[in-house]
DRENLUMFI-201463 format. One record per atom (N, C-alpha, C, O): residue number from 1; residue in three letters; x negated, y negated, z negated. Coordinates in steps of 0.05 Angstrom, whole numbers. Each point is the difference from the previous one (the first is absolute). Example, Ala and Ser with C-alpha at 12.3 -4.5 7.8 and 13.67 -1.06 7.14 Angstrom:
2
<atom seq="1" type="ALA" c1="-264" c2="114" c3="-156"/>
<atom seq="1" type="ALA" c1="18" c2="-24" c3="0"/>
<atom seq="1" type="ALA" c1="-18" c2="-24" c3="0"/>
<atom seq="1" type="ALA" c1="-21" c2="0" c3="-13"/>
<atom seq="2" type="SER" c1="28" c2="-21" c3="27"/>
<atom seq="2" type="SER" c1="-16" c2="-24" c3="-1"/>
<atom seq="2" type="SER" c1="15" c2="-22" c3="-14"/>
<atom seq="2" type="SER" c1="-10" c2="-22" c3="-4"/>
This chain:
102
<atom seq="1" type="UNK" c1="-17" c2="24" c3="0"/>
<atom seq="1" type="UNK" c1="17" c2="-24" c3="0"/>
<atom seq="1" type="UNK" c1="-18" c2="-25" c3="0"/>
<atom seq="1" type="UNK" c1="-17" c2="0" c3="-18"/>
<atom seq="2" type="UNK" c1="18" c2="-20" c3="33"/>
<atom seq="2" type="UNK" c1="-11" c2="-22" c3="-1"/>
<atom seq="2" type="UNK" c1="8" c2="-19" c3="-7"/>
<atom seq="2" type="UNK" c1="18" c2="-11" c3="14"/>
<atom seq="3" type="UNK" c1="-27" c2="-3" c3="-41"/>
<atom seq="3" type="UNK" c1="7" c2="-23" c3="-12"/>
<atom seq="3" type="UNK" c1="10" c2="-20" c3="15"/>
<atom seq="3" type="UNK" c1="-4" c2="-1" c3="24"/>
<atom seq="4" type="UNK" c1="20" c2="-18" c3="-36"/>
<atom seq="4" type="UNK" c1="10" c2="-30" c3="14"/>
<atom seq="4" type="UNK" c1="-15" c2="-13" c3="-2"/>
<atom seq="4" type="UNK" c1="-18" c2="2" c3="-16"/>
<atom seq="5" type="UNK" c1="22" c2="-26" c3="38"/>
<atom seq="5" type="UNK" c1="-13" c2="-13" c3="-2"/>
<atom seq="5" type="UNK" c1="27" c2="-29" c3="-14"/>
<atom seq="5" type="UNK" c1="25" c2="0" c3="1"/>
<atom seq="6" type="UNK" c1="-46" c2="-19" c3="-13"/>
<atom seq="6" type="UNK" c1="17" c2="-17" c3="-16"/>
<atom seq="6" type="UNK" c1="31" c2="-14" c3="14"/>
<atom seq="6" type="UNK" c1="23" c2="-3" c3="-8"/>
<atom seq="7" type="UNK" c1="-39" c2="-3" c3="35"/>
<atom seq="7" type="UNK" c1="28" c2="-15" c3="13"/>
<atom seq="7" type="UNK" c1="7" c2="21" c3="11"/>
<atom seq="7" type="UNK" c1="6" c2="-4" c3="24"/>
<atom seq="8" type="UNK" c1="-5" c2="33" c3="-33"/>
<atom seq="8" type="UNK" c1="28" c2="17" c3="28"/>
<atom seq="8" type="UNK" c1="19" c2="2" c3="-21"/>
<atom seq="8" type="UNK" c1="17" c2="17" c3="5"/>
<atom seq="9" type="UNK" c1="-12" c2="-32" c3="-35"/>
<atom seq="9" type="UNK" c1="27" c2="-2" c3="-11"/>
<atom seq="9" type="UNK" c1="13" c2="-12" c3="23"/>
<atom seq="9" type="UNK" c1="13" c2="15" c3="15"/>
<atom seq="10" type="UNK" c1="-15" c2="-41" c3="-10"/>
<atom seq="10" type="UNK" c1="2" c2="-20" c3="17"/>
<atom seq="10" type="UNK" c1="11" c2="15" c3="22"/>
<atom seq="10" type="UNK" c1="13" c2="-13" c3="16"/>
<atom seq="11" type="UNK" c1="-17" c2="39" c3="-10"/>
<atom seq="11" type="UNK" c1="16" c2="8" c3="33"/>
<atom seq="11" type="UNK" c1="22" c2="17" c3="-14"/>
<atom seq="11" type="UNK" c1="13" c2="13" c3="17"/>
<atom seq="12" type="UNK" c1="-4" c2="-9" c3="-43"/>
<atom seq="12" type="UNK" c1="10" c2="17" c3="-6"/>
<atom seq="12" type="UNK" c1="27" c2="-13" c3="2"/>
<atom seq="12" type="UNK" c1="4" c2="-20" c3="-13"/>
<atom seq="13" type="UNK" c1="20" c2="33" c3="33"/>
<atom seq="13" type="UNK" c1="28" c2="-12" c3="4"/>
<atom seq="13" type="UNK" c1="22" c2="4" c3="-22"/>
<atom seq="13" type="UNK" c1="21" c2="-13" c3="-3"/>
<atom seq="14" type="UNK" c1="-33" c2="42" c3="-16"/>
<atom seq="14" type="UNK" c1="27" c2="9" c3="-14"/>
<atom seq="14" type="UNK" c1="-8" c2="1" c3="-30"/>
<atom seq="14" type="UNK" c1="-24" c2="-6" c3="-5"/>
<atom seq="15" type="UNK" c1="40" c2="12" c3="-15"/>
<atom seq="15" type="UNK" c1="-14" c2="6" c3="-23"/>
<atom seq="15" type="UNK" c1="-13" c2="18" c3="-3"/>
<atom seq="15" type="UNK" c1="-22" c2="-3" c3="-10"/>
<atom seq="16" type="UNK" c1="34" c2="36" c3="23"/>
<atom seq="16" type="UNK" c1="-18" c2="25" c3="-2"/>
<atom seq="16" type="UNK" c1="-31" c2="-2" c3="12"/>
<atom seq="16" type="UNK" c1="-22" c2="11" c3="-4"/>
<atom seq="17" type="UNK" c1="34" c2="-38" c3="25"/>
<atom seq="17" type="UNK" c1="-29" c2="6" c3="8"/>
<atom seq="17" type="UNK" c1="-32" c2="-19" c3="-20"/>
<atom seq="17" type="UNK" c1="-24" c2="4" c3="-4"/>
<atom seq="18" type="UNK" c1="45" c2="-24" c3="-4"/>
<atom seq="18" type="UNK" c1="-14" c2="-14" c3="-19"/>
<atom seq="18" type="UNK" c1="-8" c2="16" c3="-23"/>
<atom seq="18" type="UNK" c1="-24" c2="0" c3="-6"/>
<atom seq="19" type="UNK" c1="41" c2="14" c3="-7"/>
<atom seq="19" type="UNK" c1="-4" c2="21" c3="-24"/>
<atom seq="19" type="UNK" c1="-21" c2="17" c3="9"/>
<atom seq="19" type="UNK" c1="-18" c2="7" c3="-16"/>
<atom seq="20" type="UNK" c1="17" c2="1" c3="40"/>
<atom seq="20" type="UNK" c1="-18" c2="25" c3="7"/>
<atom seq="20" type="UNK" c1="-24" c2="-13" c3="0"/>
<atom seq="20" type="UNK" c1="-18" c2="9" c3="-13"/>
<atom seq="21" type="UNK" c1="14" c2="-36" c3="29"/>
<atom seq="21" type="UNK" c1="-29" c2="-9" c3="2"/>
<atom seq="21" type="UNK" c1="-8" c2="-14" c3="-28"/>
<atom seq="21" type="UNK" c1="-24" c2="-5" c3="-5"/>
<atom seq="22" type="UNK" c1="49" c2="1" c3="-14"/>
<atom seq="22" type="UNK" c1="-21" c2="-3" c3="-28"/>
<atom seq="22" type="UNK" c1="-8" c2="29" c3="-18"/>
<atom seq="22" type="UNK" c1="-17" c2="0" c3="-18"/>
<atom seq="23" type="UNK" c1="29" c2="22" c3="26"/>
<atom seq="23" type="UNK" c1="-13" c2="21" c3="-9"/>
<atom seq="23" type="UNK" c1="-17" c2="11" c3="7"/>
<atom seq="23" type="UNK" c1="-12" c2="15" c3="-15"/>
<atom seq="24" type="UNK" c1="7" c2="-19" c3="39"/>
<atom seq="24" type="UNK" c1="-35" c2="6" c3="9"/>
<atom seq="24" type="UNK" c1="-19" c2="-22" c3="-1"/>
<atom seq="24" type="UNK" c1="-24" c2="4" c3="3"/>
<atom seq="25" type="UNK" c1="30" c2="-22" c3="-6"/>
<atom seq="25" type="UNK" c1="-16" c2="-21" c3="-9"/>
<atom seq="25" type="UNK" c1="-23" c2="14" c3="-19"/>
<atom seq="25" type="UNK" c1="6" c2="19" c3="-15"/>
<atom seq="26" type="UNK" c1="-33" c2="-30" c3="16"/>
<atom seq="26" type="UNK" c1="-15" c2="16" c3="-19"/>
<atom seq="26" type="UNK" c1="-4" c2="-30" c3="-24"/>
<atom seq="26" type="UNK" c1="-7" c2="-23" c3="7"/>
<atom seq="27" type="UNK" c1="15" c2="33" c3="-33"/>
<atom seq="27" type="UNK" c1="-9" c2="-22" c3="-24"/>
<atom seq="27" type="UNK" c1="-13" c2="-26" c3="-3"/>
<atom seq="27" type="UNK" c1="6" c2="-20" c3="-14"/>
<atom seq="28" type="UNK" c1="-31" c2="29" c3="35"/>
<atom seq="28" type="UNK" c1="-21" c2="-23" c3="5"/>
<atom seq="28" type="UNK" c1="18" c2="-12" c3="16"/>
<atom seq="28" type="UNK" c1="10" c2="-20" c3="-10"/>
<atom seq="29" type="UNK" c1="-2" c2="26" c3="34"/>
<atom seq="29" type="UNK" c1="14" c2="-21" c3="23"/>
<atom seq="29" type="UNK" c1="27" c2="-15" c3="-16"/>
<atom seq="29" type="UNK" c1="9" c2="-22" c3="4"/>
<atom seq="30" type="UNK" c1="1" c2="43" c3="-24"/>
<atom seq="30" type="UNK" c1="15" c2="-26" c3="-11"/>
<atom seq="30" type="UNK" c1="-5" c2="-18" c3="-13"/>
<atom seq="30" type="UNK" c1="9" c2="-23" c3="3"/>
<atom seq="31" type="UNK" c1="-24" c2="31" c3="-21"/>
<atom seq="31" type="UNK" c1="-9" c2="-24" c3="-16"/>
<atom seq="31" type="UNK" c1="-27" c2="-25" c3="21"/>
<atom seq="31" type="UNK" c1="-1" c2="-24" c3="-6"/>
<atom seq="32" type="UNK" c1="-14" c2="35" c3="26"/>
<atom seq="32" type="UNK" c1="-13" c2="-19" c3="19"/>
<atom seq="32" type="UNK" c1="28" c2="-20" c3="2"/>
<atom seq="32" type="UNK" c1="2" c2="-21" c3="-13"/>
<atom seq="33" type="UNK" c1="19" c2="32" c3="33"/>
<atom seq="33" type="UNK" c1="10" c2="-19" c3="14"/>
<atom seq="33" type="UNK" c1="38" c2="-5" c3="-12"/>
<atom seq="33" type="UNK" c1="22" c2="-4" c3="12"/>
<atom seq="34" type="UNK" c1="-31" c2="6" c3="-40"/>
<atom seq="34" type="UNK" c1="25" c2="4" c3="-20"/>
<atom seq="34" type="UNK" c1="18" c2="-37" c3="16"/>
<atom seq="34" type="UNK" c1="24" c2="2" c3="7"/>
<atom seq="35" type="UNK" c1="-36" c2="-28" c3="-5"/>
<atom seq="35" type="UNK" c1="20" c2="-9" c3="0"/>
<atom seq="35" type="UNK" c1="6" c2="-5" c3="31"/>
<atom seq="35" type="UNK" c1="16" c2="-18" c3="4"/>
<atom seq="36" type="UNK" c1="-24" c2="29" c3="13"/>
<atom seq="36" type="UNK" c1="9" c2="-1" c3="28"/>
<atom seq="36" type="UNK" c1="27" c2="23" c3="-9"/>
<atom seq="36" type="UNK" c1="23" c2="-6" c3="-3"/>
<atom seq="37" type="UNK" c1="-34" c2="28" c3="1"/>
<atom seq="37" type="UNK" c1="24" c2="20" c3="-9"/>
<atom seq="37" type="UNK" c1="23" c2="-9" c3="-19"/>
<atom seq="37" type="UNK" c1="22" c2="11" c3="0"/>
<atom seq="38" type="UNK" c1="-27" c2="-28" c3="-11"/>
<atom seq="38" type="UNK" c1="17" c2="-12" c3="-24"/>
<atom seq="38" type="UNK" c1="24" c2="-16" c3="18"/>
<atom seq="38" type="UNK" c1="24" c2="1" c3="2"/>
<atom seq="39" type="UNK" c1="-39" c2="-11" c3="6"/>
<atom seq="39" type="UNK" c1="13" c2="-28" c3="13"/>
<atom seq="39" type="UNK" c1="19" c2="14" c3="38"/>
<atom seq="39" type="UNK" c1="21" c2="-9" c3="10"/>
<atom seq="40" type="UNK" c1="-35" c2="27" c3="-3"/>
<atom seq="40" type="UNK" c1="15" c2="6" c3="19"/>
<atom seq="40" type="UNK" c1="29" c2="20" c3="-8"/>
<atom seq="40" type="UNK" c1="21" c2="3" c3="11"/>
<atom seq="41" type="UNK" c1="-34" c2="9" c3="-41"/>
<atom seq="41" type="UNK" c1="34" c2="18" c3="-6"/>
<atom seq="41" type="UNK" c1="18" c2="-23" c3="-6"/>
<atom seq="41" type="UNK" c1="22" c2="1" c3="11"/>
<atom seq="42" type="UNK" c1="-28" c2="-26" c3="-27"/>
<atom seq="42" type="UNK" c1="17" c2="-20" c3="-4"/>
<atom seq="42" type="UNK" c1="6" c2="-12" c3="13"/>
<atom seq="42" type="UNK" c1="18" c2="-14" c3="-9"/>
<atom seq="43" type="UNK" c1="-23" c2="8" c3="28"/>
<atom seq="43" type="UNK" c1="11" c2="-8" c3="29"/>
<atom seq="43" type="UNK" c1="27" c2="17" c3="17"/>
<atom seq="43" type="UNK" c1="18" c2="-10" c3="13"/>
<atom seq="44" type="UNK" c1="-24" c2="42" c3="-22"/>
<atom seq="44" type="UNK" c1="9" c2="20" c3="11"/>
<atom seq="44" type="UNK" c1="25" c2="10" c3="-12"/>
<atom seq="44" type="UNK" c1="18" c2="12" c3="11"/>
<atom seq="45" type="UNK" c1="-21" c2="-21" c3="-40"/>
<atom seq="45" type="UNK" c1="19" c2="-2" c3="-19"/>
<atom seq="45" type="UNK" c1="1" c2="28" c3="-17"/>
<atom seq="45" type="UNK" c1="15" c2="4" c3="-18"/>
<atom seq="46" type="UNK" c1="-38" c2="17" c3="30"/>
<atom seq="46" type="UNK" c1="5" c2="31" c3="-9"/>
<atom seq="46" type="UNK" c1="-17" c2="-3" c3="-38"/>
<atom seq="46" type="UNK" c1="-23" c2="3" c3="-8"/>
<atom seq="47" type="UNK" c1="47" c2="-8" c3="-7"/>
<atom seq="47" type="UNK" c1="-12" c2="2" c3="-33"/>
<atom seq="47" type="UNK" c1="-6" c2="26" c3="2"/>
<atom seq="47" type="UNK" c1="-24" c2="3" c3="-5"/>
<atom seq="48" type="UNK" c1="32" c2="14" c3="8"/>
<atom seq="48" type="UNK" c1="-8" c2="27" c3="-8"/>
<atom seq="48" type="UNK" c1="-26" c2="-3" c3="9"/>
<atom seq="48" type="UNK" c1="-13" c2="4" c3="-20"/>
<atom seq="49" type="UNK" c1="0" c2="-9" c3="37"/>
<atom seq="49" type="UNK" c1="-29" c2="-2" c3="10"/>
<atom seq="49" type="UNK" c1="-18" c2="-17" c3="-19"/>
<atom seq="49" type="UNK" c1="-22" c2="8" c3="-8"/>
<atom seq="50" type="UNK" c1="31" c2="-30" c3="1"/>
<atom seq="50" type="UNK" c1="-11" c2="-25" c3="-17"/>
<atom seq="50" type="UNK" c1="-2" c2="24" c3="-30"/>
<atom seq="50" type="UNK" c1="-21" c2="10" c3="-7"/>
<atom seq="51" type="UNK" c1="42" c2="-5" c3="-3"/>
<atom seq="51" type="UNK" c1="4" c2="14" c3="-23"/>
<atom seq="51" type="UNK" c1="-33" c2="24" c3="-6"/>
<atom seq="51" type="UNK" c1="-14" c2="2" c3="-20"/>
<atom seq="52" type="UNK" c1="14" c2="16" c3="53"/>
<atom seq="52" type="UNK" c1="-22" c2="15" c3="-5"/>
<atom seq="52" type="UNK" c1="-22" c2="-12" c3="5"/>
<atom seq="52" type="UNK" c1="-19" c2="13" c3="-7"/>
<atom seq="53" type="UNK" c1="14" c2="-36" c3="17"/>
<atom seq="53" type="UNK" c1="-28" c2="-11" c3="10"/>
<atom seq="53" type="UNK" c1="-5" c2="-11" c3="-36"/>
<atom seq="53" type="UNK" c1="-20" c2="8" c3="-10"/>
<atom seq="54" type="UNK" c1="37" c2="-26" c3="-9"/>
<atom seq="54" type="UNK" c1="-6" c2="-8" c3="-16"/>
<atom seq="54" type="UNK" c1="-4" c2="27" c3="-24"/>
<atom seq="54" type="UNK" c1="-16" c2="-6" c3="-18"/>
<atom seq="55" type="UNK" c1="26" c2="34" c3="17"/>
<atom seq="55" type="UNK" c1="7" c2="21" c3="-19"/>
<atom seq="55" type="UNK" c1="-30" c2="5" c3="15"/>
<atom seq="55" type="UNK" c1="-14" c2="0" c3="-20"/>
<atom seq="56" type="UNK" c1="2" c2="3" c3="35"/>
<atom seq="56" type="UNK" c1="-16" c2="21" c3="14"/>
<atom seq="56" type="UNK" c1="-34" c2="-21" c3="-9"/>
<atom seq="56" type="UNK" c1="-23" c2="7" c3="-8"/>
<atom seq="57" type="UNK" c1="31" c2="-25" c3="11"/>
<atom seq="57" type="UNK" c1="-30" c2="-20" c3="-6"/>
<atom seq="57" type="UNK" c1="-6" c2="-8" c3="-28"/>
<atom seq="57" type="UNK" c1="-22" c2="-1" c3="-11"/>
<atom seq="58" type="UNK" c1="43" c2="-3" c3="1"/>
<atom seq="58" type="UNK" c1="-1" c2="5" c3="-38"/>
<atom seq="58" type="UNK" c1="-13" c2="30" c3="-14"/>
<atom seq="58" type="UNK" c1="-18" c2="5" c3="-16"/>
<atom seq="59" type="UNK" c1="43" c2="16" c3="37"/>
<atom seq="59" type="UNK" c1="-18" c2="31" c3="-9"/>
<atom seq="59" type="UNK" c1="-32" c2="3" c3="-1"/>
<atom seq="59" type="UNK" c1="-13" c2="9" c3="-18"/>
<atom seq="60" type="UNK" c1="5" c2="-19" c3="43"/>
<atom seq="60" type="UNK" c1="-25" c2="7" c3="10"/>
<atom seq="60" type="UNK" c1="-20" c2="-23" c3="-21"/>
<atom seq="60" type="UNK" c1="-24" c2="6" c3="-3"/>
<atom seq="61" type="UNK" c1="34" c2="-31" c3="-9"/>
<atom seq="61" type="UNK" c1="-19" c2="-26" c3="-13"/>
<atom seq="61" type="UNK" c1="3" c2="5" c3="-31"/>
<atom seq="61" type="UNK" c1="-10" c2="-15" c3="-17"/>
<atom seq="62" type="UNK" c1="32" c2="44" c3="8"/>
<atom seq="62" type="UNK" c1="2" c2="-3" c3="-27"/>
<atom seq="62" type="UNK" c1="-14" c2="18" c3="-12"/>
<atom seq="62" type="UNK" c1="-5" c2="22" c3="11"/>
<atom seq="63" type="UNK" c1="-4" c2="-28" c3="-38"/>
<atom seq="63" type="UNK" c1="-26" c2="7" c3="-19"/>
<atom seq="63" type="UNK" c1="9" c2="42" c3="4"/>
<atom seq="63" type="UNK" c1="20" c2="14" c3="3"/>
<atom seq="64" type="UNK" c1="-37" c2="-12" c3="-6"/>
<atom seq="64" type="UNK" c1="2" c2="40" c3="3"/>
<atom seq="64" type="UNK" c1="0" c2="1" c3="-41"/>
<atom seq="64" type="UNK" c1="-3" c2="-16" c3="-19"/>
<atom seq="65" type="UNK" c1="9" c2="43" c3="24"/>
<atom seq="65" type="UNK" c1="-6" c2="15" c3="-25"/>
<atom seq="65" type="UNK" c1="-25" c2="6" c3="-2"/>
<atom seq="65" type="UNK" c1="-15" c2="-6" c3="19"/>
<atom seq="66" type="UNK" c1="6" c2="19" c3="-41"/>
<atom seq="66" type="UNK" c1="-32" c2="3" c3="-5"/>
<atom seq="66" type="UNK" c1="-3" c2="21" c3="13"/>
<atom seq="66" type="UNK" c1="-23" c2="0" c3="9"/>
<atom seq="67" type="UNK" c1="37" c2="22" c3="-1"/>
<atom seq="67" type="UNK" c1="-11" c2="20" c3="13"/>
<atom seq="67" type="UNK" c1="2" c2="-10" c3="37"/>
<atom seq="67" type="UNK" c1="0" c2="15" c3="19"/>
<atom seq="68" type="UNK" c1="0" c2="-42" c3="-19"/>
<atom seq="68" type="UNK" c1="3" c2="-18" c3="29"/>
<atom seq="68" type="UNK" c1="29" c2="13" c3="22"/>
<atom seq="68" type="UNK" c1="4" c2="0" c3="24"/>
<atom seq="69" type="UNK" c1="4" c2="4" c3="-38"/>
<atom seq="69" type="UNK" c1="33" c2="11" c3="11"/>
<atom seq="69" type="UNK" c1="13" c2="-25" c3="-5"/>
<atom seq="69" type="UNK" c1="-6" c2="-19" c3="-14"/>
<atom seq="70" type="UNK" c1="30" c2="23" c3="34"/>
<atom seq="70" type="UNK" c1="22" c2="-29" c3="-3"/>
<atom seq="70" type="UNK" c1="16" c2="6" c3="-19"/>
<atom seq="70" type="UNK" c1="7" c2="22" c3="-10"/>
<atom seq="71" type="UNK" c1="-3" c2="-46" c3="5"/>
<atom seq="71" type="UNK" c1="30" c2="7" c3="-34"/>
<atom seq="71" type="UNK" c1="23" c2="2" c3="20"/>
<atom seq="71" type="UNK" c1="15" c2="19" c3="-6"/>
<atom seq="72" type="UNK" c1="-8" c2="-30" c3="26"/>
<atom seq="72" type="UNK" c1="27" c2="5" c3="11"/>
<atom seq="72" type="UNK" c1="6" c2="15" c3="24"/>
<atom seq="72" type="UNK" c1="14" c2="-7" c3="20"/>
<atom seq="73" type="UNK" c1="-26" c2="31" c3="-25"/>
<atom seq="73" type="UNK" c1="0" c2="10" c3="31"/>
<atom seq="73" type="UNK" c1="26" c2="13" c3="12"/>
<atom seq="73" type="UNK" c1="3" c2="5" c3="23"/>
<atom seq="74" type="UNK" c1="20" c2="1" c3="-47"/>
<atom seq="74" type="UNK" c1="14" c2="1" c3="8"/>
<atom seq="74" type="UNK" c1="29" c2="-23" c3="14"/>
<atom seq="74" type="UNK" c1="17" c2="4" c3="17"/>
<atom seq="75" type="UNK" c1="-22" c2="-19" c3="-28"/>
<atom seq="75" type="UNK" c1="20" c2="-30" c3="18"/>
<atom seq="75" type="UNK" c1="-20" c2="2" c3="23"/>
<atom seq="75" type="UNK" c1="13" c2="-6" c3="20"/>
<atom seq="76" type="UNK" c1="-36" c2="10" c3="-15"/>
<atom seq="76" type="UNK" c1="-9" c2="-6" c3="22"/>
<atom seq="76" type="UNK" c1="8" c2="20" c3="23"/>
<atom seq="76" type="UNK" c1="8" c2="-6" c3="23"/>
<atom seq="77" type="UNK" c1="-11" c2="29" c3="-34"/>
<atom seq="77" type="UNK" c1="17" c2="16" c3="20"/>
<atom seq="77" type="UNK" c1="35" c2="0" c3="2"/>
<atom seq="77" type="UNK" c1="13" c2="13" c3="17"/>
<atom seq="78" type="UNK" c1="-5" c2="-24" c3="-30"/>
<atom seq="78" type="UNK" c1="33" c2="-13" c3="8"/>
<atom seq="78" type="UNK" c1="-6" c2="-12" c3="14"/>
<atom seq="78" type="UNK" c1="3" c2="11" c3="22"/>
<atom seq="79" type="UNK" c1="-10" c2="-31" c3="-21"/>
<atom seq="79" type="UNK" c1="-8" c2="-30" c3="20"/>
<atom seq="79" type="UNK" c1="-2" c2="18" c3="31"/>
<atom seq="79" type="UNK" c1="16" c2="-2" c3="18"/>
<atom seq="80" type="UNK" c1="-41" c2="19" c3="-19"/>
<atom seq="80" type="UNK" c1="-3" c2="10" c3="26"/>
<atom seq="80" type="UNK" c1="19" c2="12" c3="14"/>
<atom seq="80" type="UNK" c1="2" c2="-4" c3="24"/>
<atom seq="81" type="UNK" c1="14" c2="19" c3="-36"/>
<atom seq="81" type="UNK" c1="13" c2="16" c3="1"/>
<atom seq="81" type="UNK" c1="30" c2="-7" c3="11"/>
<atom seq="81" type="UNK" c1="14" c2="12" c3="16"/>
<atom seq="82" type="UNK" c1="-10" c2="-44" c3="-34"/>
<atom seq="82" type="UNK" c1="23" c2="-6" c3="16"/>
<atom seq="82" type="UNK" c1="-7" c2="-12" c3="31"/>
<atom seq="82" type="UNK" c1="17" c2="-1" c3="18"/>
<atom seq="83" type="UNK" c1="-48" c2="-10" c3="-18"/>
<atom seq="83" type="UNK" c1="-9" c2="-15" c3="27"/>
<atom seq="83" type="UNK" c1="7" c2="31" c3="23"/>
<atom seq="83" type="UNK" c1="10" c2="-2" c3="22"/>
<atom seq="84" type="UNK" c1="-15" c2="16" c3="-31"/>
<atom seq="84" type="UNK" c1="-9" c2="22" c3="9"/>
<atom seq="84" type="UNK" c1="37" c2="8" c3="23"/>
<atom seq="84" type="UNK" c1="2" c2="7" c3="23"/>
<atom seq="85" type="UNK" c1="16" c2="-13" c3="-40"/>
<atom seq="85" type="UNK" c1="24" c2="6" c3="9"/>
<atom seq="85" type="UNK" c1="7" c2="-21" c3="6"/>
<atom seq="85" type="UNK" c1="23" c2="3" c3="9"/>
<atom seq="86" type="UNK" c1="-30" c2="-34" c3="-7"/>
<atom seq="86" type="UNK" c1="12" c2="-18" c3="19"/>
<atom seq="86" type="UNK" c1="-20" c2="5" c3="24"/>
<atom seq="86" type="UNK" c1="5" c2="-15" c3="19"/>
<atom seq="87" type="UNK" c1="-22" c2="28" c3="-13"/>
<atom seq="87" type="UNK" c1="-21" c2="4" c3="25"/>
<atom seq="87" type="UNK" c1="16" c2="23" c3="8"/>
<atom seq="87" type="UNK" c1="5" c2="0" c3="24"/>
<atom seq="88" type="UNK" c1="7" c2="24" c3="-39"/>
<atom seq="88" type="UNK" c1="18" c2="18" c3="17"/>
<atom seq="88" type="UNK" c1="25" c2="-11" c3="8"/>
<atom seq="88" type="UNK" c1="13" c2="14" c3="16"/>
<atom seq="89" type="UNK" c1="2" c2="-45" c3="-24"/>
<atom seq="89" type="UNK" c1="19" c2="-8" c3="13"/>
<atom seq="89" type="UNK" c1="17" c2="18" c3="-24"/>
<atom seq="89" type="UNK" c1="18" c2="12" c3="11"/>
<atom seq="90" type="UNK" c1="-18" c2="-8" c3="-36"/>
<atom seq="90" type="UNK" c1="20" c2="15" c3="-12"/>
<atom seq="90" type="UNK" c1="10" c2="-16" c3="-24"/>
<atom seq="90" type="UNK" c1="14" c2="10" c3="-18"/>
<atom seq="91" type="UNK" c1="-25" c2="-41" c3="20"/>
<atom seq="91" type="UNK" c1="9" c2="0" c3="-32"/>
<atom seq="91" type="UNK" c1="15" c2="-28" c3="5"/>
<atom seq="91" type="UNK" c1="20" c2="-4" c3="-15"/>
<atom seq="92" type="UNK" c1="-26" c2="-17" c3="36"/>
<atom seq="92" type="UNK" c1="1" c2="-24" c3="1"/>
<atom seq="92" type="UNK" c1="34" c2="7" c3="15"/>
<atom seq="92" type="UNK" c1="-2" c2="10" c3="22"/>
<atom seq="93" type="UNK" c1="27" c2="-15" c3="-31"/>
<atom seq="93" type="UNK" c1="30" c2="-3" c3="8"/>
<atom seq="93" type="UNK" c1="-1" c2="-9" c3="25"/>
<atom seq="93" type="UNK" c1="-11" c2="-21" c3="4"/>
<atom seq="94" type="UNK" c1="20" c2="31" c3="14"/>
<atom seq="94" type="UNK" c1="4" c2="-15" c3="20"/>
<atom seq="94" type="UNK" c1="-15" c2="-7" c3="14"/>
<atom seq="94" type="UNK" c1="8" c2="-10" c3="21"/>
<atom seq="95" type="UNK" c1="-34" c2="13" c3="-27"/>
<atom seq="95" type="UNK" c1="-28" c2="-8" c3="21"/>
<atom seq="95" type="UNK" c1="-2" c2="4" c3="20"/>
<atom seq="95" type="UNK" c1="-7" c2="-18" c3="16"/>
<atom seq="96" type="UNK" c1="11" c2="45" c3="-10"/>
<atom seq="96" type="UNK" c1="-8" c2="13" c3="21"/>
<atom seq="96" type="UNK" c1="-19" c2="-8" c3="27"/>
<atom seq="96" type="UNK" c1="1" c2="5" c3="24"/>
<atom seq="97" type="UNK" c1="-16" c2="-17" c3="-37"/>
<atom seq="97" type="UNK" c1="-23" c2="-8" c3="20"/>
<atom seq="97" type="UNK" c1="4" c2="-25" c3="6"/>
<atom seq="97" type="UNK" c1="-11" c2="-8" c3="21"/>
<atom seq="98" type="UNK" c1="27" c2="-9" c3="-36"/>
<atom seq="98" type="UNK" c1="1" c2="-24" c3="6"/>
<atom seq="98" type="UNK" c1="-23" c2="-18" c3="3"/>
<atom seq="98" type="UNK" c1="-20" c2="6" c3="-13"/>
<atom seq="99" type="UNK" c1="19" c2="-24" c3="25"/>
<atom seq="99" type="UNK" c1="-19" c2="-21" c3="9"/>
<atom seq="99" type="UNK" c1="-2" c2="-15" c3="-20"/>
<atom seq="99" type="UNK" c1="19" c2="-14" c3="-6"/>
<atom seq="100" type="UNK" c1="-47" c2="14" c3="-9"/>
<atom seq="100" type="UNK" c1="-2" c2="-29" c3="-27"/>
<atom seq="100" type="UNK" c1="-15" c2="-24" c3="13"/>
<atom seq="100" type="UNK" c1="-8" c2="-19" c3="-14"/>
<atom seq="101" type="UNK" c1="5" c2="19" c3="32"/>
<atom seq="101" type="UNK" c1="-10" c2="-29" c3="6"/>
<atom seq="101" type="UNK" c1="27" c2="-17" c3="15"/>
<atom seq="101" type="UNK" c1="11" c2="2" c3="22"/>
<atom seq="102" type="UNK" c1="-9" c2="-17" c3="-44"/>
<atom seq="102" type="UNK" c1="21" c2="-25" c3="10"/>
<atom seq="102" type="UNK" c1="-4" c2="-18" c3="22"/>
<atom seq="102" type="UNK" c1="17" c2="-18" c3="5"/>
């Protein structure tokens, strides 16, 4: 699988497809180009996306446990998990591939 590049959010027409290109996104590329990504979901209006870009960059910047494990690994896999089913088109009402750029 080959990583994104920062602006192919930017070609993404639907939410699934938006959802899908923030879950292959690799950590570093989000946080590099966190407010281009910021700023084009809010434009786009997809919160569910804003929701995981902000849940997903806090996970990765917050203090570990002593054995260097995350304290919240499980909300973190909720988070993915629901991204995971608006990229299958299964969770968002009515979506059905709708177009988020206004």
């Amino acid at each position: 699988m080959t990583a994104p590049r920062s602006f192919d959010i930017s070609e993404c027409a639907t939410v699934e497809e938006m959802a899908s290109w923030l879950l292959r996104c690799p950590p570093e590329s989000l946080q590099r180009d966190e407010f281009f990504i910021r700023r084009w979901l809010r434009t786009t209006g997809f919160r569910e996306g804003l929701d995981y870009l902000e849940f997903t960059l806090s996970f990765f910047r917050e203090e570990r446990r002593e054995d260097g494990q995350f304290m919240c690994l499980t909300a973190f896999q909720a988070a993915n998990q629901s991204l995971w089913r608006l990229a299958e088109g299964l969770d968002r009402a009515g979506s059905g591939g709708r177009s988020c750029v206004q």
